[in-house]
PDBQT receptor file of N, H, CA, C and O in Angstrom, charges set to zero:
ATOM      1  N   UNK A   1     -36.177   4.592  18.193  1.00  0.00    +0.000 N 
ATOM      2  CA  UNK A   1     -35.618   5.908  18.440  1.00  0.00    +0.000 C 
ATOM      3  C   UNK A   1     -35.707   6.752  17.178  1.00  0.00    +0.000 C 
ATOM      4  O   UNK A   1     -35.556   6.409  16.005  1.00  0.00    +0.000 OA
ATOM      5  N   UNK A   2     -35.985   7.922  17.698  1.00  0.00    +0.000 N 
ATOM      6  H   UNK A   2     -36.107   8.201  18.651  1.00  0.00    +0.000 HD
ATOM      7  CA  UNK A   2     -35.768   9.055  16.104  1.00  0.00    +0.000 C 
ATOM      8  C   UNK A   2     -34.627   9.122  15.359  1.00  0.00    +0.000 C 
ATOM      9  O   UNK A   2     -33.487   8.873  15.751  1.00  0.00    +0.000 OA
ATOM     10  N   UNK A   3     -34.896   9.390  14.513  1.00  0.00    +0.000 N 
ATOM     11  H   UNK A   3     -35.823   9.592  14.195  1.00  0.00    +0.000 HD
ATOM     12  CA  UNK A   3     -33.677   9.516  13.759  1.00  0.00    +0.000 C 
ATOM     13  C   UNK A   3     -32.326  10.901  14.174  1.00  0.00    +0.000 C 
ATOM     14  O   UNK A   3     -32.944  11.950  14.359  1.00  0.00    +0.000 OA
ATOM     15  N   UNK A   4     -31.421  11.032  14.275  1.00  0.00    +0.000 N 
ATOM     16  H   UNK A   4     -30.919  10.181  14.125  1.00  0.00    +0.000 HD
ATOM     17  CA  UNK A   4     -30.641  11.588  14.970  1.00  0.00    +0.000 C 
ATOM     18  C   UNK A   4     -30.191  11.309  16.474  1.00  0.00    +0.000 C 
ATOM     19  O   UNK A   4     -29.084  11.659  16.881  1.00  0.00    +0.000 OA
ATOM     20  N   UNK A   5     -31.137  10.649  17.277  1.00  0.00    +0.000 N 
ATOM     21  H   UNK A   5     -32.037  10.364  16.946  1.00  0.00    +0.000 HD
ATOM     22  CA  UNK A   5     -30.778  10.274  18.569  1.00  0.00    +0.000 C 
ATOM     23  C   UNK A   5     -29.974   8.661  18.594  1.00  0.00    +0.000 C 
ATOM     24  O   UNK A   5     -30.312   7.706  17.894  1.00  0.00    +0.000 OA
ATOM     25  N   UNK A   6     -29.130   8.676  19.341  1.00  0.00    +0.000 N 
ATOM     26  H   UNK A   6     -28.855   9.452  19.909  1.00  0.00    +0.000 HD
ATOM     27  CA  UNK A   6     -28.833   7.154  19.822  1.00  0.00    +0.000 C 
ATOM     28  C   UNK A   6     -29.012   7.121  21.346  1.00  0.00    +0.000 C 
ATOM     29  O   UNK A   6     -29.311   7.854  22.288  1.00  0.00    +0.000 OA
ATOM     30  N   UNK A   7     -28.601   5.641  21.007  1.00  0.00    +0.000 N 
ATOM     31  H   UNK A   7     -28.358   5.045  20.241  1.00  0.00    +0.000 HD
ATOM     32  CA  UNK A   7     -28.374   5.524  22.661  1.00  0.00    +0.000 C 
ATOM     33  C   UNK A   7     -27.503   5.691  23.522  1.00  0.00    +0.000 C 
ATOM     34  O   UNK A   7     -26.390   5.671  22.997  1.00  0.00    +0.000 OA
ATOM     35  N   UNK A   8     -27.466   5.873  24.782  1.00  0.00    +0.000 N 
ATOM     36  H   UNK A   8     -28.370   5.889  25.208  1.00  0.00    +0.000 HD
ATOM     37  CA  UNK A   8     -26.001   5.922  25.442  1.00  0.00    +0.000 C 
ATOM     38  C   UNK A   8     -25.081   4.883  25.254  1.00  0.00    +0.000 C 
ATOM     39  O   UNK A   8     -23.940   5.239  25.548  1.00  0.00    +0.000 OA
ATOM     40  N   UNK A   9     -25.187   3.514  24.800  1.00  0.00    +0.000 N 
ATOM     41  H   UNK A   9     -26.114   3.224  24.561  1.00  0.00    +0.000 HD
ATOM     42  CA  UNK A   9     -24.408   2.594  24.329  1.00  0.00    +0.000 C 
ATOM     43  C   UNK A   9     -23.299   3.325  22.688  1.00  0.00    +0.000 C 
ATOM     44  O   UNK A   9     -22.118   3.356  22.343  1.00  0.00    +0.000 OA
ATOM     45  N   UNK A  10     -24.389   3.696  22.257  1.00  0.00    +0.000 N 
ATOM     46  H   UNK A  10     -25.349   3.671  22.537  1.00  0.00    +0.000 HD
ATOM     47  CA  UNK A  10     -24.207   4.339  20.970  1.00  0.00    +0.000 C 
ATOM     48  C   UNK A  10     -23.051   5.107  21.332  1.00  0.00    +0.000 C 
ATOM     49  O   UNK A  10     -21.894   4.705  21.453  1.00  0.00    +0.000 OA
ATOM     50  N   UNK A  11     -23.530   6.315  21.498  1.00  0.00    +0.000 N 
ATOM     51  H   UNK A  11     -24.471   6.642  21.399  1.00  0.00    +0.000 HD
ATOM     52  CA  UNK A  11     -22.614   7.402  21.699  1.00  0.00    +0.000 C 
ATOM     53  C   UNK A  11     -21.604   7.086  22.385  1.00  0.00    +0.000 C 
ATOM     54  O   UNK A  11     -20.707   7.878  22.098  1.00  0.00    +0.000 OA
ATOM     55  N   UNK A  12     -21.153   6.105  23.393  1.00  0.00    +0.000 N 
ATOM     56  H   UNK A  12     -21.882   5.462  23.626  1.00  0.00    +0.000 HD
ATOM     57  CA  UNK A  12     -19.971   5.777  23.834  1.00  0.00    +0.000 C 
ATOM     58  C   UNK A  12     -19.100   4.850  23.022  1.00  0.00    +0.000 C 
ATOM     59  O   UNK A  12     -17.911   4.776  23.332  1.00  0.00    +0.000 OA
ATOM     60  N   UNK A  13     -19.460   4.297  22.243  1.00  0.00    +0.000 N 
ATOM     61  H   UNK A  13     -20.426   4.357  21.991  1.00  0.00    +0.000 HD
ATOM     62  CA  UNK A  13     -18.733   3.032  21.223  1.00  0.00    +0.000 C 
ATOM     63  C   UNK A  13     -18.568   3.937  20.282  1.00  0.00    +0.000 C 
ATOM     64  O   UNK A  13     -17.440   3.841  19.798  1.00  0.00    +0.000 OA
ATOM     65  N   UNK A  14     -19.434   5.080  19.639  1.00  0.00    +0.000 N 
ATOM     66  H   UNK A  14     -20.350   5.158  20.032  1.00  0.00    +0.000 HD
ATOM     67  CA  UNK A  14     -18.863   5.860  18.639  1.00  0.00    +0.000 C 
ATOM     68  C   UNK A  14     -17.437   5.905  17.922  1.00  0.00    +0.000 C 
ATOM     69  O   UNK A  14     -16.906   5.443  16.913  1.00  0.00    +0.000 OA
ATOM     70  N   UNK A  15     -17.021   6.953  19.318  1.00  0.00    +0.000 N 
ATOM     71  H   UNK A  15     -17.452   7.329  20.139  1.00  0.00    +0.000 HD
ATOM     72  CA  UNK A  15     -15.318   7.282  19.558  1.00  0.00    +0.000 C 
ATOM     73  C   UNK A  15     -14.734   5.968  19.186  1.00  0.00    +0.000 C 
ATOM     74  O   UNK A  15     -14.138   5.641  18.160  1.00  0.00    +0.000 OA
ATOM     75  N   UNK A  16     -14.968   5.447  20.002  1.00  0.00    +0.000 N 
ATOM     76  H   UNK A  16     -15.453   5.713  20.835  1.00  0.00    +0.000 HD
ATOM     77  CA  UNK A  16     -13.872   3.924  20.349  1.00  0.00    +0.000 C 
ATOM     78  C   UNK A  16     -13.762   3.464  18.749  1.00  0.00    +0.000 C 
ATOM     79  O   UNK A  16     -12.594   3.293  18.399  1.00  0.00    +0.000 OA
ATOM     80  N   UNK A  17     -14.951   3.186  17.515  1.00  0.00    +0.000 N 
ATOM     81  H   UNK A  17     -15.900   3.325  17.799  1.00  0.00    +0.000 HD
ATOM     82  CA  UNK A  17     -14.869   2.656  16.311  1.00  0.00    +0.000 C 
ATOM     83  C   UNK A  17     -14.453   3.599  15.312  1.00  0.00    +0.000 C 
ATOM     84  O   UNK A  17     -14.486   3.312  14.115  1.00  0.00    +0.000 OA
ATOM     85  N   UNK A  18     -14.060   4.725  15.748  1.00  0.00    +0.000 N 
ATOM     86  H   UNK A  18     -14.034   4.958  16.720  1.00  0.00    +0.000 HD
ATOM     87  CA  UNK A  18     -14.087   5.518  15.047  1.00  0.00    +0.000 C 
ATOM     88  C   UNK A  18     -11.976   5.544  15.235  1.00  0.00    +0.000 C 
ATOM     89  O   UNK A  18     -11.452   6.084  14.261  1.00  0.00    +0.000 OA
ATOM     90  N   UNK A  19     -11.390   5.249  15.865  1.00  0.00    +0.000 N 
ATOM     91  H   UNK A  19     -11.816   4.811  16.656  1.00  0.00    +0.000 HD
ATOM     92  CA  UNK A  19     -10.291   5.459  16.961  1.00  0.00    +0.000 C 
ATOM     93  C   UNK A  19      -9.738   4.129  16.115  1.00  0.00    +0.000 C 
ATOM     94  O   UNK A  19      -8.746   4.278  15.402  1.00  0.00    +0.000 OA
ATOM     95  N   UNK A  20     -10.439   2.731  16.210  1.00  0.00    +0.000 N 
ATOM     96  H   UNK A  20     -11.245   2.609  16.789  1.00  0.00    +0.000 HD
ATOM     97  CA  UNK A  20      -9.793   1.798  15.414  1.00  0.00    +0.000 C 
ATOM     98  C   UNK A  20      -9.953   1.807  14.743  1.00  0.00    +0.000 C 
ATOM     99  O   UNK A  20      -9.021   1.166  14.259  1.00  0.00    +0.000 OA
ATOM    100  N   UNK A  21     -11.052   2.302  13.351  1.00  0.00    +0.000 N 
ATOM    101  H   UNK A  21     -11.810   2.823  13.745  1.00  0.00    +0.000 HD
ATOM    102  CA  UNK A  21     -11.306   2.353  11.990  1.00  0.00    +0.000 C 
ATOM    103  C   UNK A  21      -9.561   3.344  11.615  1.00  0.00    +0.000 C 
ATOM    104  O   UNK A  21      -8.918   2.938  10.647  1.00  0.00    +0.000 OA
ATOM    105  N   UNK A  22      -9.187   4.128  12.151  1.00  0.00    +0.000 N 
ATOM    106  H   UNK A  22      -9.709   4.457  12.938  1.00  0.00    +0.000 HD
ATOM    107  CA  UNK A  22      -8.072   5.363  11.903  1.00  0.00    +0.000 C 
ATOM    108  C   UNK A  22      -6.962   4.579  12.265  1.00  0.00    +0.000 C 
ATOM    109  O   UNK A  22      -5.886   4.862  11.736  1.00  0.00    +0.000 OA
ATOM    110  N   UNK A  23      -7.038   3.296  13.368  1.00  0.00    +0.000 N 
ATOM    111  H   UNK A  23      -7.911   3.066  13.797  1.00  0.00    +0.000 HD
ATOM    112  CA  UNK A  23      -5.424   2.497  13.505  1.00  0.00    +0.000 C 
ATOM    113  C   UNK A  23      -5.502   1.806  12.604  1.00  0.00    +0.000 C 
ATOM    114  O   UNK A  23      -4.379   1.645  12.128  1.00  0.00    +0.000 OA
ATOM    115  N   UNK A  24      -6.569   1.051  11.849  1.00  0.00    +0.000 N 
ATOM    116  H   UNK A  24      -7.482   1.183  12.236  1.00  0.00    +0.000 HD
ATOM    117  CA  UNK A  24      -6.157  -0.093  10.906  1.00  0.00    +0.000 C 
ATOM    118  C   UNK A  24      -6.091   0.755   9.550  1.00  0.00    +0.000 C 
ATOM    119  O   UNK A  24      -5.247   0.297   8.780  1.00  0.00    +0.000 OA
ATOM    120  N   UNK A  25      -6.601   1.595   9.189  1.00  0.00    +0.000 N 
ATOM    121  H   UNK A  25      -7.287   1.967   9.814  1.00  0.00    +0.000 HD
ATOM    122  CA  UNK A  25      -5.718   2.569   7.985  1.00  0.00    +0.000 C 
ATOM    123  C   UNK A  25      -4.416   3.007   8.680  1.00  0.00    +0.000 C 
ATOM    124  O   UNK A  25      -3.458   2.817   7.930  1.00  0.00    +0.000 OA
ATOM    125  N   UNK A  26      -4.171   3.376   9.516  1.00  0.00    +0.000 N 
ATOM    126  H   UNK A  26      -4.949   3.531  10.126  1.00  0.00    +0.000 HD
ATOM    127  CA  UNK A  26      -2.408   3.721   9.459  1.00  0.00    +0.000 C 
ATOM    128  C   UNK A  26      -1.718   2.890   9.368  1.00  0.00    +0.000 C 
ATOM    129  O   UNK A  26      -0.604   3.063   8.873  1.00  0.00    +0.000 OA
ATOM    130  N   UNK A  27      -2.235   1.403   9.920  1.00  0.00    +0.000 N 
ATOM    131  H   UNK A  27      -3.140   1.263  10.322  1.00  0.00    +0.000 HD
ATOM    132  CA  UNK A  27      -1.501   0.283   9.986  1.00  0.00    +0.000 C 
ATOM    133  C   UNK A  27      -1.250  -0.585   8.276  1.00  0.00    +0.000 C 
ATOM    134  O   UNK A  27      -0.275  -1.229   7.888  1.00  0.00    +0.000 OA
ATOM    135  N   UNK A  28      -2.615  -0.247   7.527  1.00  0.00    +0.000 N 
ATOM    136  H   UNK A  28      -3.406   0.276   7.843  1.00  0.00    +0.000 HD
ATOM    137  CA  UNK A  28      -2.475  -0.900   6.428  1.00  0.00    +0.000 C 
ATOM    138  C   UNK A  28      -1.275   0.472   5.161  1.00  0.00    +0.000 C 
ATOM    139  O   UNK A  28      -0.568   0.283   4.172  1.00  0.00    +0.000 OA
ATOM    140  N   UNK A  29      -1.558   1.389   5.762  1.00  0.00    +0.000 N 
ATOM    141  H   UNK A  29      -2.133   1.542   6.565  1.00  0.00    +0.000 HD
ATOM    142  CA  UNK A  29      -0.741   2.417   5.047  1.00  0.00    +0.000 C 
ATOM    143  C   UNK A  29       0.868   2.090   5.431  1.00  0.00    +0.000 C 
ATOM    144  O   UNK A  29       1.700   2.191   4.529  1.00  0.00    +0.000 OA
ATOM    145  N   UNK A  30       1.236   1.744   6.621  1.00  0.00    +0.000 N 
ATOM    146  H   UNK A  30       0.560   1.663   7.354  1.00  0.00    +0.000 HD
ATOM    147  CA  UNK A  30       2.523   1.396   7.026  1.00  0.00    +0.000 C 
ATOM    148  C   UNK A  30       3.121   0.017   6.135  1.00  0.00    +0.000 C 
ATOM    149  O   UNK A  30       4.291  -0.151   5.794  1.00  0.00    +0.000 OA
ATOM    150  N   UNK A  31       2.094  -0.796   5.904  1.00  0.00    +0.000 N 
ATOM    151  H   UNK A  31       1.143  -0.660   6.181  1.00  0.00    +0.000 HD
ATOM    152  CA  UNK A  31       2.219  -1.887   5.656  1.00  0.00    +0.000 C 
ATOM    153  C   UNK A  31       2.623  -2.126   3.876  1.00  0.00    +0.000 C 
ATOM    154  O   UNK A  31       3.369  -3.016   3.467  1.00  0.00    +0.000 OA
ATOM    155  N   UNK A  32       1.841  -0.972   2.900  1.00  0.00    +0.000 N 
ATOM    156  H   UNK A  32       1.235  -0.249   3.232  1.00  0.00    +0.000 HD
ATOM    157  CA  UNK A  32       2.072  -0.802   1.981  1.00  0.00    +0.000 C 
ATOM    158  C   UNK A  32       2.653   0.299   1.691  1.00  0.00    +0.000 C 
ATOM    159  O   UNK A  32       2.262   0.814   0.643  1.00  0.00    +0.000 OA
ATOM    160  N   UNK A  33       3.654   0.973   2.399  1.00  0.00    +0.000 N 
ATOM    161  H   UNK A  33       3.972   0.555   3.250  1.00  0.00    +0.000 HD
ATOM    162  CA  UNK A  33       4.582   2.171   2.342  1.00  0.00    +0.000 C 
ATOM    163  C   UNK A  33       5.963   0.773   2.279  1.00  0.00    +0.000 C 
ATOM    164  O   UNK A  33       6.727   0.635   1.323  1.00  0.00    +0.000 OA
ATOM    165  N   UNK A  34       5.969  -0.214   3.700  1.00  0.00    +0.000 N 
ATOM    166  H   UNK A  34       5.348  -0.102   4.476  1.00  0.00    +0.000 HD
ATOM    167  CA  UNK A  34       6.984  -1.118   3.355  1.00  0.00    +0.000 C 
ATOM    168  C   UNK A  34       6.665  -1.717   2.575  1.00  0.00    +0.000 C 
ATOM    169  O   UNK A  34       7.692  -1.847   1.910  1.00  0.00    +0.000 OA
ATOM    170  N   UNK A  35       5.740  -2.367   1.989  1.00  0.00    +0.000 N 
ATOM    171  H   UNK A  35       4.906  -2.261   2.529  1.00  0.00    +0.000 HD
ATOM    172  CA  UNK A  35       5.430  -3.286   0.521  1.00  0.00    +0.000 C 
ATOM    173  C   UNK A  35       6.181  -2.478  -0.522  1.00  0.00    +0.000 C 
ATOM    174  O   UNK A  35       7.102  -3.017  -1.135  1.00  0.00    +0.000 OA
ATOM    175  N   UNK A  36       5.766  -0.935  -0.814  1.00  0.00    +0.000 N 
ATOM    176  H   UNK A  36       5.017  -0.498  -0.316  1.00  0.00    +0.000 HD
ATOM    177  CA  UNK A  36       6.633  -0.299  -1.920  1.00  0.00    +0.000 C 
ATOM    178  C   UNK A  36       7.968  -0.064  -2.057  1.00  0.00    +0.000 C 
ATOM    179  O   UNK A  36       8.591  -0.051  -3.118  1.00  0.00    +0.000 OA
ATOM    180  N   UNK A  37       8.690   0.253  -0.196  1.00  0.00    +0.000 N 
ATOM    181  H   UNK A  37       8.184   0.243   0.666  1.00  0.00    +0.000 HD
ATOM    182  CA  UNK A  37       9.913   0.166  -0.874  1.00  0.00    +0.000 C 
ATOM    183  C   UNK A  37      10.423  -0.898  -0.797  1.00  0.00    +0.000 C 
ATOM    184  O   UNK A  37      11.589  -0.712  -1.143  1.00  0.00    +0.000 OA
ATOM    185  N   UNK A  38      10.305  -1.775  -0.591  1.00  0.00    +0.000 N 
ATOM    186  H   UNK A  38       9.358  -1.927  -0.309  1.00  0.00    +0.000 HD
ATOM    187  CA  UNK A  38      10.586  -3.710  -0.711  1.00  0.00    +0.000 C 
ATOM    188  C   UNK A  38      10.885  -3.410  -2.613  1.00  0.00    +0.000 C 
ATOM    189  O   UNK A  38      11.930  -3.215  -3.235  1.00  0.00    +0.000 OA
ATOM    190  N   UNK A  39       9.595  -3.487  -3.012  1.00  0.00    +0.000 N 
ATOM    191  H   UNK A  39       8.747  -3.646  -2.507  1.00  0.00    +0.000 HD
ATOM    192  CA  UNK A  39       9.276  -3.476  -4.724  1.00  0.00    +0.000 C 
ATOM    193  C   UNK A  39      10.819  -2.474  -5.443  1.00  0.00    +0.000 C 
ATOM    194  O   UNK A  39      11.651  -2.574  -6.345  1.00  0.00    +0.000 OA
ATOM    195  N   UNK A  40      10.497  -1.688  -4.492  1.00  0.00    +0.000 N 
ATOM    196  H   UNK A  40       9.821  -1.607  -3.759  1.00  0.00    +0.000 HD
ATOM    197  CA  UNK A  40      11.674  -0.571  -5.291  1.00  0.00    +0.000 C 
ATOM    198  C   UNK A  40      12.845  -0.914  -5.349  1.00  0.00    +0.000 C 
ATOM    199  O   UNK A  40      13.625  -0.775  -6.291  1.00  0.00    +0.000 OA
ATOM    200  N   UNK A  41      13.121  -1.654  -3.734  1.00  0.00    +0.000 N 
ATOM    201  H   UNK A  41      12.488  -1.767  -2.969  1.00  0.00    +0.000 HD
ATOM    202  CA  UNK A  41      14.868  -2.283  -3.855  1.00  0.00    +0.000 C 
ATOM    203  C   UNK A  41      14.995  -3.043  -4.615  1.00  0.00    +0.000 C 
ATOM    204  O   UNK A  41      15.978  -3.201  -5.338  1.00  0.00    +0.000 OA
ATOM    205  N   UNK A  42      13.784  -3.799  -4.585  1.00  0.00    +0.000 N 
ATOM    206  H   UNK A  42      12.985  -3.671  -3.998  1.00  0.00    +0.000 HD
ATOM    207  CA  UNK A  42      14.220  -5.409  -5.890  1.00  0.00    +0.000 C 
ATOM    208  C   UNK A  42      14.307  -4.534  -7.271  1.00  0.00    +0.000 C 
ATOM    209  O   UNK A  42      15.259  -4.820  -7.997  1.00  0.00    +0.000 OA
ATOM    210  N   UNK A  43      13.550  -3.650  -7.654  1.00  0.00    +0.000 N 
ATOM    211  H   UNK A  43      12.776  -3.418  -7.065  1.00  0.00    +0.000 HD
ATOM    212  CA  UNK A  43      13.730  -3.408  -9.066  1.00  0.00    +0.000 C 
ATOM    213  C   UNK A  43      14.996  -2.294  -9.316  1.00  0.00    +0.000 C 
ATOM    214  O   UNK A  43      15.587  -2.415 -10.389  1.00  0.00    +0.000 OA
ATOM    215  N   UNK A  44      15.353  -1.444  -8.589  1.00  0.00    +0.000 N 
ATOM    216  H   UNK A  44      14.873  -1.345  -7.717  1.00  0.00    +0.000 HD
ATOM    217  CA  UNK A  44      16.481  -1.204  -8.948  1.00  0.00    +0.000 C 
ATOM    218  C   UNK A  44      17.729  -1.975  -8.724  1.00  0.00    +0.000 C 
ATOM    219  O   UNK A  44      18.888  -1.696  -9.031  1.00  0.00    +0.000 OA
ATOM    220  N   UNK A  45      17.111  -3.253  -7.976  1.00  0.00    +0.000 N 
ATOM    221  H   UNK A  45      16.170  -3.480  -7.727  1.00  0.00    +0.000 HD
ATOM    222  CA  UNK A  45      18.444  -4.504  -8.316  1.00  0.00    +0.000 C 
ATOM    223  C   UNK A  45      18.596  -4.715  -9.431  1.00  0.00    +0.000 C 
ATOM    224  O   UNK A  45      19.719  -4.904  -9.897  1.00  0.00    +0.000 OA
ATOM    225  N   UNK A  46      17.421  -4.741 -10.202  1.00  0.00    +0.000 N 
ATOM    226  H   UNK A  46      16.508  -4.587  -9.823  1.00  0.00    +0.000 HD
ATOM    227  CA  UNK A  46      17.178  -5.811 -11.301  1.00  0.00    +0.000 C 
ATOM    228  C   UNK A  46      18.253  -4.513 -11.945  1.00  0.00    +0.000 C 
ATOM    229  O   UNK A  46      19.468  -4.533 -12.141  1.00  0.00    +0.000 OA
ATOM    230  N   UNK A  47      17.626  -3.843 -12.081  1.00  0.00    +0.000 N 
ATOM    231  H   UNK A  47      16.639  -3.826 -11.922  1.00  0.00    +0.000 HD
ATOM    232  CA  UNK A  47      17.652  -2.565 -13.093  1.00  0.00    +0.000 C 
ATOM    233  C   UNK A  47      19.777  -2.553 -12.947  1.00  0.00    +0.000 C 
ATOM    234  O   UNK A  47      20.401  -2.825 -13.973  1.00  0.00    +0.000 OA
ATOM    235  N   UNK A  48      20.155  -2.397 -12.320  1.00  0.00    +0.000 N 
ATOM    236  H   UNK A  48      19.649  -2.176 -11.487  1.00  0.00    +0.000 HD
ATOM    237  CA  UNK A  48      21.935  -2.814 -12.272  1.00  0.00    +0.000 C 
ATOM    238  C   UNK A  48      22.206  -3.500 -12.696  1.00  0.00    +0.000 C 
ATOM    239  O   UNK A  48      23.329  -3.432 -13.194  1.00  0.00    +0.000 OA
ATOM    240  N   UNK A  49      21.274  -4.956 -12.887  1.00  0.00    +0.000 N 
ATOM    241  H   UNK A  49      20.361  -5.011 -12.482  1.00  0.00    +0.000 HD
ATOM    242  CA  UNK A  49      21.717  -6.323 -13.334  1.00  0.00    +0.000 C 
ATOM    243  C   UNK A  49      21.776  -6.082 -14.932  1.00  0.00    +0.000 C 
ATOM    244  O   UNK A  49      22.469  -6.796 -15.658  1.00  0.00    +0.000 OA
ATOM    245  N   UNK A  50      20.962  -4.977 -15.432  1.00  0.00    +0.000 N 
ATOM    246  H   UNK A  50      20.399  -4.397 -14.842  1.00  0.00    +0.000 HD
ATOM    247  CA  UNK A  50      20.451  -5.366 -16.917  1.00  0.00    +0.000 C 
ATOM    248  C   UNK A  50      21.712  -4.515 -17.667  1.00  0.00    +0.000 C 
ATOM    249  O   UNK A  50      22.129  -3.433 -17.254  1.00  0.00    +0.000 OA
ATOM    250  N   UNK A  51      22.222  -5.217 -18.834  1.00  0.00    +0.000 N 
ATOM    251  H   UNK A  51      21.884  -6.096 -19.169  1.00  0.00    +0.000 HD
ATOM    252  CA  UNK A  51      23.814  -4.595 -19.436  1.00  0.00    +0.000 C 
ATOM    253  C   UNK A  51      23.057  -3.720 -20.003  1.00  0.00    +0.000 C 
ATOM    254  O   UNK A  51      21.923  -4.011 -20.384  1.00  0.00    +0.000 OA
ATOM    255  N   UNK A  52      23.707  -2.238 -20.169  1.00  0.00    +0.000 N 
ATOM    256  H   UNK A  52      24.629  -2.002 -19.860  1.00  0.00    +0.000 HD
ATOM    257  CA  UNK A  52      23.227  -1.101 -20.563  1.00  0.00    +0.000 C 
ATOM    258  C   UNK A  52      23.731  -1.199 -22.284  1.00  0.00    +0.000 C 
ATOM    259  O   UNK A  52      23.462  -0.346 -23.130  1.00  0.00    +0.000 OA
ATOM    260  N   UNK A  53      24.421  -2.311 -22.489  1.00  0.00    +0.000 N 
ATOM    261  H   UNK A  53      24.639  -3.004 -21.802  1.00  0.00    +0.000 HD
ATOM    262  CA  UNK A  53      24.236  -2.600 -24.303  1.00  0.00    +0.000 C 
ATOM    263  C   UNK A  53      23.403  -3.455 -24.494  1.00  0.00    +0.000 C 
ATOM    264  O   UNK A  53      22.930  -3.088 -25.569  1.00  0.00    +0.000 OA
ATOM    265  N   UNK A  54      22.895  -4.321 -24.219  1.00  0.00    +0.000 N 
ATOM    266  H   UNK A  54      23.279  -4.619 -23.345  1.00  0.00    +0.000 HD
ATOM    267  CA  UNK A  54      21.703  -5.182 -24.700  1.00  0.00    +0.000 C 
ATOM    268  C   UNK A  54      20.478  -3.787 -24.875  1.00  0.00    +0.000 C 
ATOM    269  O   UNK A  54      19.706  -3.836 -25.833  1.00  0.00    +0.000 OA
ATOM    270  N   UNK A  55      20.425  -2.972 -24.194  1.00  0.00    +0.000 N 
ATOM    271  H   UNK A  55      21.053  -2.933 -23.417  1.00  0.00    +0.000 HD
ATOM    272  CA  UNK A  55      19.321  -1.454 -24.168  1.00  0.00    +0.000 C 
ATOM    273  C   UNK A  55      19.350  -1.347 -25.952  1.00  0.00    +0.000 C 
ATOM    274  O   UNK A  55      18.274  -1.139 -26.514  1.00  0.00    +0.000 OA
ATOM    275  N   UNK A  56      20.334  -1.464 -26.598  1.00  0.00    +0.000 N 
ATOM    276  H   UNK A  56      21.208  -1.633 -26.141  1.00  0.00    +0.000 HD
ATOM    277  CA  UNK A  56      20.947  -0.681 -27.688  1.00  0.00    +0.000 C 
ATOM    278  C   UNK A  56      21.174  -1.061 -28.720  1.00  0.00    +0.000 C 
ATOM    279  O   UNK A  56      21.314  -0.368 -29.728  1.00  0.00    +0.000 OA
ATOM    280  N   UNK A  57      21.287  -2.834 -28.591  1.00  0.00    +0.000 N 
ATOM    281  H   UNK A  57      21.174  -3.397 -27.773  1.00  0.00    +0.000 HD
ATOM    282  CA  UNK A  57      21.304  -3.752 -29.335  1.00  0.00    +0.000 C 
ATOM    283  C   UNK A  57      19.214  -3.793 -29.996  1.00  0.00    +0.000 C 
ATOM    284  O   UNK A  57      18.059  -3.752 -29.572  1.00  0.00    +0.000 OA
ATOM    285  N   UNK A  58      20.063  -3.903 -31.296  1.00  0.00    +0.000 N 
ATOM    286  H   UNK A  58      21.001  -3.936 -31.640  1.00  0.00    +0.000 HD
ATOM    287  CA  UNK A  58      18.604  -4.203 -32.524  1.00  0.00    +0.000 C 
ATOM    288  C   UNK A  58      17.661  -5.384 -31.553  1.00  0.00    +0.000 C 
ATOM    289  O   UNK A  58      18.195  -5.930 -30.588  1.00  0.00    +0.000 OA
ATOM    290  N   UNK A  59      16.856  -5.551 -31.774  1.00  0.00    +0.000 N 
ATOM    291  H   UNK A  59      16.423  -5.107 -32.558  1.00  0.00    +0.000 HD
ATOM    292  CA  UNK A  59      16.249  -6.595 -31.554  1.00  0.00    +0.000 C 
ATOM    293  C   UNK A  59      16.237  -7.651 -33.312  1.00  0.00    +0.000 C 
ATOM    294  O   UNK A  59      15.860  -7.181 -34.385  1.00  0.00    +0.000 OA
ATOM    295  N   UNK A  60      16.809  -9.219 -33.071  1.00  0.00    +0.000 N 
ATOM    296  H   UNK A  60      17.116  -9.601 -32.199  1.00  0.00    +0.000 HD
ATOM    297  CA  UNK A  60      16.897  -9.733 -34.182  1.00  0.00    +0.000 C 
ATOM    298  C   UNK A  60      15.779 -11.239 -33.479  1.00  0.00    +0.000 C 
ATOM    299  O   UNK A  60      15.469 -11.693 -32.377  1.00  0.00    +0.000 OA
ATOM    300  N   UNK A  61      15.547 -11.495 -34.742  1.00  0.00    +0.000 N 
ATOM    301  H   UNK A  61      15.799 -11.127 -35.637  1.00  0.00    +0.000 HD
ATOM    302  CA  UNK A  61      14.856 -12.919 -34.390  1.00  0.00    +0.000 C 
ATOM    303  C   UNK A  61      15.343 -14.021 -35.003  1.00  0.00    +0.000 C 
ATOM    304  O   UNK A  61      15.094 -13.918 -36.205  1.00  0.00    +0.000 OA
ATOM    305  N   UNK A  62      16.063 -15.280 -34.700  1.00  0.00    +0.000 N 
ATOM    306  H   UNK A  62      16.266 -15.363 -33.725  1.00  0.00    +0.000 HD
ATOM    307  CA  UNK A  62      16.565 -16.523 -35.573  1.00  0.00    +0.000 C 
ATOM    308  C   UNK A  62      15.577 -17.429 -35.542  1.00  0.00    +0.000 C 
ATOM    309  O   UNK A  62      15.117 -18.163 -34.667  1.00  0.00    +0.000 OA
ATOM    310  N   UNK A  63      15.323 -17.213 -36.772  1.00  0.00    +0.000 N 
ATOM    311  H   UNK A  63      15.697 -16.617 -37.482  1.00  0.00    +0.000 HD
ATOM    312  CA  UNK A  63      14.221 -18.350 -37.263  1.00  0.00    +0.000 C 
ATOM    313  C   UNK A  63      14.138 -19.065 -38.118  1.00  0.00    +0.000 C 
ATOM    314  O   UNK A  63      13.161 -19.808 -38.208  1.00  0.00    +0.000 OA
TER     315      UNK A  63
């Protein structure tokens, strides 16, 4: 076939791959929208846990 033409197989599967190529990006975007705020709750756990004087305290080394 020339270039620019397909076949009628073609042109009907088009849509259709074109339709799931666009669900599995929304799906992997959903998936790492919850991956980030997962990340975010744990680190502003952490981030409460950490004493806001150790921030302030010298750093010393015993050696």
């Amino acid at each position: 076939m020339p270039f620019g033409r397909k076949s009628p197989l073609e042109a009907l599967a088009m849509p259709g791959a074109i339709i799931a190529y666009k669900y599995s990006q929304f799906r992997q975007r959903r998936r790492e929208a919850a991956n980030r705020r997962v990340t975010e709750r744990e680190l502003s756990a952490l981030h409460t846990k950490i004493p806001i004087h150790s921030m302030n305290a010298p750093l010393t080394r015993d050696a």
